[in-house]
N, C-alpha and C positions, 0 to 999 in steps of 0.2 A: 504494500500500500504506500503511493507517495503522498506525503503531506506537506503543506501551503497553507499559506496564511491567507483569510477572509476580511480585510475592512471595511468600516461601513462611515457614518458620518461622523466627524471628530467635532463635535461643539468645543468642547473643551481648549482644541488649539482658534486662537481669533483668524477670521475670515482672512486676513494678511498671509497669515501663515501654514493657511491649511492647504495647497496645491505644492509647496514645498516640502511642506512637512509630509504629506501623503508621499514624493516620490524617497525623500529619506528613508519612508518604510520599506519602499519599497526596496532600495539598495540595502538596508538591512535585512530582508529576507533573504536577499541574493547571498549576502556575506554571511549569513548565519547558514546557509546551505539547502533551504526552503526549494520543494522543487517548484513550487507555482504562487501565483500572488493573484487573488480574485477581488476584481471591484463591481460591486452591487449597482445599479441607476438606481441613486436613492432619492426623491420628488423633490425638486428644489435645491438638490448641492450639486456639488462638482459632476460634470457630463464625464460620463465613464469611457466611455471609449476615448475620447479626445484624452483622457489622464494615462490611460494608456499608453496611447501615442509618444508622449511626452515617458515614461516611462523605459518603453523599447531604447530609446535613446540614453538613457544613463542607467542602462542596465545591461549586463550579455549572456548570462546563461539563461535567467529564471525564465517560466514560464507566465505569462502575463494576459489574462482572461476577466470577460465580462462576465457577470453573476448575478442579475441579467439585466437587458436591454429588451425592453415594453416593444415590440415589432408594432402597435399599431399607431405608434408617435412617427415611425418613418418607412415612407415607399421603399419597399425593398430592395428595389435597383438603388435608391440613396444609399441605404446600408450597405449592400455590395459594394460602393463605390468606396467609403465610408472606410468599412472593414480592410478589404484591400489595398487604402494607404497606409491603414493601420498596421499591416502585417509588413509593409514594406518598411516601415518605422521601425517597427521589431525584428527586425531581420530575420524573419520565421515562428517567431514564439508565441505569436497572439492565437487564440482560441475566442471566439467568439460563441457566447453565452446568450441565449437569446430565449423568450418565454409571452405566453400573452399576458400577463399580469394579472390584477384583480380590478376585478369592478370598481374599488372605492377607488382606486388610480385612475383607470379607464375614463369612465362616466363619472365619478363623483366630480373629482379634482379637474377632468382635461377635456369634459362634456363630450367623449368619443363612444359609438357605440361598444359594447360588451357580446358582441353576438356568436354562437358558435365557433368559439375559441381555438376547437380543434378543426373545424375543416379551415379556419382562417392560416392557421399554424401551416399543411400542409398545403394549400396554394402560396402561402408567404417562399418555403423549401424551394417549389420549384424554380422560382426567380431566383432564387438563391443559388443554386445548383446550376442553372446557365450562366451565370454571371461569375459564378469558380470556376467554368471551366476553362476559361483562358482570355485571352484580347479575340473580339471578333462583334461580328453581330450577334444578340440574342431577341430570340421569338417566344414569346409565352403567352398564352390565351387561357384562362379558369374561371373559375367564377369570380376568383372577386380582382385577379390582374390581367389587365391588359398590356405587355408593357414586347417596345417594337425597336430597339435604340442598339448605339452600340457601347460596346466597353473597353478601355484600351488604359490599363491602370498598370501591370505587372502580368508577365508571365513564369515568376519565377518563384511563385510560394502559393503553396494550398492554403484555404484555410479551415482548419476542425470546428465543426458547429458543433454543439451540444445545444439542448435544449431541458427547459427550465418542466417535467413531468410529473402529473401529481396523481392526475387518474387513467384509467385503462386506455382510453384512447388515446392520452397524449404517451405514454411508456409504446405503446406499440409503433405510433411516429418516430418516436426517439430511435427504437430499435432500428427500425425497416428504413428509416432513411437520413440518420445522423451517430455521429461519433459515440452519444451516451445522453446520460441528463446532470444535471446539476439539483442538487436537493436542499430545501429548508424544513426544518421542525420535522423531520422522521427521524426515527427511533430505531434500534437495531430491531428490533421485529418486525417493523411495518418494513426494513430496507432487506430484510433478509426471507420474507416470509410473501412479501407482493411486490417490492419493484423488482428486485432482481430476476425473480423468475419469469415475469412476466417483459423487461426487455429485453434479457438475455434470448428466449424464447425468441421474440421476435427478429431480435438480430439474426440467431440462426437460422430459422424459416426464410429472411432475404440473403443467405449469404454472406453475413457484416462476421468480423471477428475483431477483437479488441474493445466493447464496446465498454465504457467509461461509466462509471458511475460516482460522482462526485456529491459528497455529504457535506454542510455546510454547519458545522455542529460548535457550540459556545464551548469554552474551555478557559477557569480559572482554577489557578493554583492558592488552597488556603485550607489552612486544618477543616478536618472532619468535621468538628460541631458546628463551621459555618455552611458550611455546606446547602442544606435546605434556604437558609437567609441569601444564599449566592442565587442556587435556583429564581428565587422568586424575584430577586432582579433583574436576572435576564429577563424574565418571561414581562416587565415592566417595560425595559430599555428598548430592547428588542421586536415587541409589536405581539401583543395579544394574537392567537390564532381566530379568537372570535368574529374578526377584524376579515377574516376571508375564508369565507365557503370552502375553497381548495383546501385550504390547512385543514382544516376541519374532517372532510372527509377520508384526507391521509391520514392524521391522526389515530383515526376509527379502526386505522390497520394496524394500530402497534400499541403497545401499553403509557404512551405519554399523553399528556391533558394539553399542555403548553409548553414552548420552545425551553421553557428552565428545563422540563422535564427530559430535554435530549443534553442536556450538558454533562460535560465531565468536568466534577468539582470534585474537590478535596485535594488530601493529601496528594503525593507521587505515587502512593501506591494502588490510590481508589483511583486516578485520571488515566494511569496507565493500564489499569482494567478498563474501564471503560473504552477508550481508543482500540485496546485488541478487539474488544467487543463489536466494536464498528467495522474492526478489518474482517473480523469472522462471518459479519453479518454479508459481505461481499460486495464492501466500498472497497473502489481501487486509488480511487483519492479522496483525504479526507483535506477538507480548506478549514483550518481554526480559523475563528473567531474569537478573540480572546476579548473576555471579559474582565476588566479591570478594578477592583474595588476598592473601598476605600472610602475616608468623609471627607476627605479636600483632594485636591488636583496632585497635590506631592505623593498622597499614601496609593492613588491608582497609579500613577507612571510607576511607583515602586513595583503596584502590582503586577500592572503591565509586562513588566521588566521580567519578574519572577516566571510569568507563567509563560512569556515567550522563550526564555532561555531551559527552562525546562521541556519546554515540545522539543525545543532542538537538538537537545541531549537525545533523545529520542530518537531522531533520526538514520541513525544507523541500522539499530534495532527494526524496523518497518520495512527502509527499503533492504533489508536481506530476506524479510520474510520469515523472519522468528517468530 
């Protein structure tokens, strides 16, 4: 299992310093040995993919991916265009992460419709898939694209889509026609008991091999008795699953209530139970999200500190497969 770190929106650092301060993390995940480094589109801060971008360039191993990107804020031919300077930026490493999001995004916040998510999903693919395959004209007619233009960005890097999967017909998409998914708030039951079988499944039905399954799971480092009190601030920080029908129904597949309830807290020895737990469950990458606590801004960076250096210490351990 490779592991990568997950961030999300840093209030904490001032608007001045947070596009700086995010690529710092990001070279710090590079130098701490992190295979991958996932950025969420979270409403209102920093545009994920363009941080990317910027990224790929003061960075040279890591792997550098969206965690996701809302497909109906942009024409798909945009994103292709989009993506493909983005990879060129990254000289190969970007993975684009892509999902239809939730309705209180969609429609509440951006007044866009919500409608059949999954057939919108796979007419989004196949603009997608003409537009990866090289410089040239592309031709697509679906239901919901009509798109007649050409492309002429790079021909010299693919790029992996993963998509954001939470119910049967989006895991069968994922399977049959992209790299994996990307996952929030499941549980090692719900990831061991229904997504995997059910993409893996379908990947092999199309012929796919290698298919990805990426777990997006909180992780702070602090004695056992805090433990439940850690829990129940993620599940605060974080975003309520009640907040979105999808969460909700993946939920129903595995023994968690809310996002605290997928964390690995405590000690070193309760967090790194839990993380096997996640690789047994049949995540091939997991993305931390580290949660930092603490009652002032000094006692979380501490924390911060603690429980990223301890994933890292880790990493040996995982990618050999012990």
């Amino acid at each position: 299992m490779r592991i990568g770190l997950m961030i999300g929106s840093d209030k904490e650092r001032s608007r001045a310093d947070r596009l700086t301060g995010l690529l710092d993390d990001g070279k710090a995940a590079e130098r701490d040995g992190f295979a991958s480094f996932w950025i969420p589109q979270v409403p209102g801060y920093l545009d994920a993919m363009t941080t990317v971008a910027l990224l790929g360039q003061v960075t040279e191993r890591i792997e550098i991916g969206t965690a996701v990107v809302p497909i109906q804020t942009r024409h798909p031919l945009i994103m292709a265009q989009q993506a493909l300077t983005t990879q060129v930026a990254c000289s190969g490493r970007f993975t684009l992460g892509l999902g239809p999001s939730h309705h209180w995004i969609i429609t509440d916040q951006l007044g866009l419709p919500y409608d059949k998510p999954a057939l919108l999903v796979r007419d989004y693919l196949d603009v997608l898939a003409a537009a990866f395959g090289g410089p040239g004209p592309i031709a697509v007619d679906n239901n919901n694209f009509r798109v007649h233009s050409p492309v002429d960005v790079t021909e010299d890097y693919d790029i992996p889509v993963l998509i954001a999967a939470l119910g049967p017909a989006m895991l069968r998409i994922a399977g049959e026609r992209t790299g994996g998914t990307i996952l929030w708030m499941a549980d090692e039951r719900a990831i061991g008991d229904y997504v995997v079988p059910r993409i893996t499944g379908a990947a092999k039905a199309a012929g796919r091999i290698g298919t990805r399954v990426v777990a997006g799971v909180p992780v702070a480092l602090c004695s056992n008795s805090e433990s439940d009190k850690a829990r129940e601030y993620a599940s605060e920080v974080l975003g309520h699953a009640d907040f979105s029908p999808n969460y909700v129904r993946l939920l129903e597949h595995g023994d968690a209530a809310d996002v605290g309830d997928t964390m690995a807290a405590g000690d070193e020895s309760t967090v790194l139970a839990r993380l096997r737990g996640y690789r047994d469950a049949g995540v091939t990458d997991l993305a931390v999200r580290v949660v930092p606590l603490g009652d002032d801004a000094k006692a979380r960076s501490e924390s911060r500190r603690r429980t990223q250096e301890f994933v890292a210490s880790l990493l040996p351990e995982f990618a050999s497969g012990a």
